[in-house]
C-alpha positions as CSV (number, residue, x, y, z in Angstrom):
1,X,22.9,9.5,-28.9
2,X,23.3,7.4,-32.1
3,X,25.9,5.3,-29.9
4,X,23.6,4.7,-26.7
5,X,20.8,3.5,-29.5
6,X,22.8,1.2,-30.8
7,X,24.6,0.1,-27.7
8,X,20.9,-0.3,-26.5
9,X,19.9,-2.3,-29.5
10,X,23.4,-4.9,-29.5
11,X,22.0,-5.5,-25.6
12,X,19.0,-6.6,-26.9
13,X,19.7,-8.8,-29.7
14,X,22.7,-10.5,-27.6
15,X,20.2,-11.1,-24.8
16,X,17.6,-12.7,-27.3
17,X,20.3,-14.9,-28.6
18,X,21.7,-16.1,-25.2
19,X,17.8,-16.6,-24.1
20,X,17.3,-19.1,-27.1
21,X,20.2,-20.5,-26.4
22,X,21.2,-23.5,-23.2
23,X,24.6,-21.6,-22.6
24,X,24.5,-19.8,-19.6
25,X,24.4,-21.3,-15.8
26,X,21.9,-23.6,-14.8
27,X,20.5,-24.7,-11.4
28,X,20.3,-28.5,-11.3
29,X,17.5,-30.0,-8.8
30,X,17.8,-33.2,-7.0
31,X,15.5,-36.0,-8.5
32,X,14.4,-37.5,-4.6
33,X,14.9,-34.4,-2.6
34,X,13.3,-31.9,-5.0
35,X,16.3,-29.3,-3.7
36,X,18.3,-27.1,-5.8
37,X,21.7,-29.1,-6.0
38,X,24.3,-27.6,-8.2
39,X,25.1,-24.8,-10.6
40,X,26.3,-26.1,-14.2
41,X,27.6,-24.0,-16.7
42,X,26.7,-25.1,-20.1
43,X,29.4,-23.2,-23.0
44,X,30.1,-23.8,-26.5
45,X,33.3,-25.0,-28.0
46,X,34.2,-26.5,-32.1
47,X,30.3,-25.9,-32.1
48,X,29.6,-28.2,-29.5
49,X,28.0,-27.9,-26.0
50,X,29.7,-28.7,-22.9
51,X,29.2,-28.3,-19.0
52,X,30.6,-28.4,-15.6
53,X,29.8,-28.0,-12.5
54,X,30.4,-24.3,-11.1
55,X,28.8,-24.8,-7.8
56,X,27.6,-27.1,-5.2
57,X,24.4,-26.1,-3.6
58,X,24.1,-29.0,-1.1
59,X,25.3,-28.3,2.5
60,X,28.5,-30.3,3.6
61,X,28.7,-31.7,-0.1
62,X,30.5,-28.6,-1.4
63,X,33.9,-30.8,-1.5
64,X,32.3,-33.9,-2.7
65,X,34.5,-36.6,-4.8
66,X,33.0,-38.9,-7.7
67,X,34.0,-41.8,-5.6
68,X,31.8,-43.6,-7.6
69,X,33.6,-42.6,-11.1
70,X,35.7,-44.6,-13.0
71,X,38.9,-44.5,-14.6
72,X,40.6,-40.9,-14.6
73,X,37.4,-39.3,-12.9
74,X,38.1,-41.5,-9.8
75,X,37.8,-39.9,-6.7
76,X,38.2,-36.1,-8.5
77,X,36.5,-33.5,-7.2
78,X,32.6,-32.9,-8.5
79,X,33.5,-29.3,-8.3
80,X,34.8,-28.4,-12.1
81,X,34.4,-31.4,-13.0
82,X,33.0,-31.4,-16.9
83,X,29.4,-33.4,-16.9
84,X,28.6,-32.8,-19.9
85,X,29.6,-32.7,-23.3
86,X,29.9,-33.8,-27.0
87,X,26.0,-32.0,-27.8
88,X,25.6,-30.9,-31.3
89,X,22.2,-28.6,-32.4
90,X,19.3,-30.6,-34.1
91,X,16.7,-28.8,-35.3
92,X,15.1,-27.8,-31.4
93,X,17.4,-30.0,-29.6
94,X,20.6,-30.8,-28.8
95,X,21.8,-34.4,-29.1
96,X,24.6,-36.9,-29.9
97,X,26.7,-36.2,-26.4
98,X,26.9,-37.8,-23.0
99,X,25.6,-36.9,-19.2
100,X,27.7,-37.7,-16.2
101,X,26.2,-38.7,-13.1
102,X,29.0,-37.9,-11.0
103,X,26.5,-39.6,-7.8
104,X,26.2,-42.8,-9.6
105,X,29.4,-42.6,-11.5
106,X,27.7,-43.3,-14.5
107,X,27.5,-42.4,-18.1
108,X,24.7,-41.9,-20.2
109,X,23.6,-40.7,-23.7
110,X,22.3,-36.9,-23.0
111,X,20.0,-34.8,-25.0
112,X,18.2,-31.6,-23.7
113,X,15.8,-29.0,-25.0
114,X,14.6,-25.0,-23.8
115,X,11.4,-25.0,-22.2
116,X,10.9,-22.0,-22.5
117,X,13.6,-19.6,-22.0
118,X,14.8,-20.2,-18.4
119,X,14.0,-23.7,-18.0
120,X,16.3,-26.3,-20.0
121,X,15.0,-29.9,-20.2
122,X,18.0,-32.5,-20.1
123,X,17.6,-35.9,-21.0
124,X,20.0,-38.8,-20.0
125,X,19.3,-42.2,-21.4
126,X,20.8,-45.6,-22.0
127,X,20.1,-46.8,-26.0
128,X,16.9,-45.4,-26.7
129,X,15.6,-41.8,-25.3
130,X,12.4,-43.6,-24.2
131,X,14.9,-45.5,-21.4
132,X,16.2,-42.9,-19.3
133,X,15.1,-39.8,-16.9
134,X,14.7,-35.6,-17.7
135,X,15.7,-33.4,-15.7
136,X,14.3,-29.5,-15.6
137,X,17.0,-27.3,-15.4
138,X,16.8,-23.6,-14.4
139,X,18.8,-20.8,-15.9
140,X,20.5,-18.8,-13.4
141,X,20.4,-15.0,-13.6
């Protein structure tokens, strides 16, 4: 009995802490089509947050390249590829990494936020965060 109670209760607190949190799997949705487009799975690592891309939601695009990439992303896969990285907690937000755009091939200065605790609010941004576009992410369950 005393080890379902406390298996009950570690449940609970883990799932509060992974609710509060951005890691988990996130459905991305496409900024002109308003369809779901790609699954990306933010995790920590050196206390830092990172993502990639885990699936591809858009028919026929499932094998699609970053032709549009530079440098050693050129042409690689948007499947696995890493999109986001470098984000360090600050206060409610997380800030100080980078956002790929593996359509545009471009690089940006990311920050994002919970709204909430299944919807993630990502932020890419050239300079200042007033220059740039959010994005509401959707955790995945």
């Amino acid at each position: 009995m005393k080890k379902s109670i406390l298996f009950g209760l570690f449940f609970m607190l883990t799932s509060i802490m992974f609710a509060q949190s951005p890691i988990g799997t996130w459905k991305t949705i496409d900024d002109e089509t308003k369809q779901p487009k790609s699954y990306v799975e933010i995790f920590e690592k050196d206390g830092k947050l990172y993502g990639k891309v885990t699936k591809i939601l858009t028919k026929g695009k499932e094998d699609a390249k970053c032709t549009e990439c530079s440098g050693a992303l050129k042409n690689k896969p948007i499947l696995g590829m890493q999109i986001l990285y470098g984000l360090k907690k600050d206060g409610n937000e997380w800030s100080g990494g980078k956002i790929l755009d593996p359509n545009k091939g471009k690089e940006y200065k990311a920050k994002m936020s919970l709204n909430g605790n299944d919807k993630l609010d990502v932020r890419g941004y050239i300079g200042i965060s007033l220059v740039g576009r959010t994005q509401t992410w959707h955790r995945v369950k």
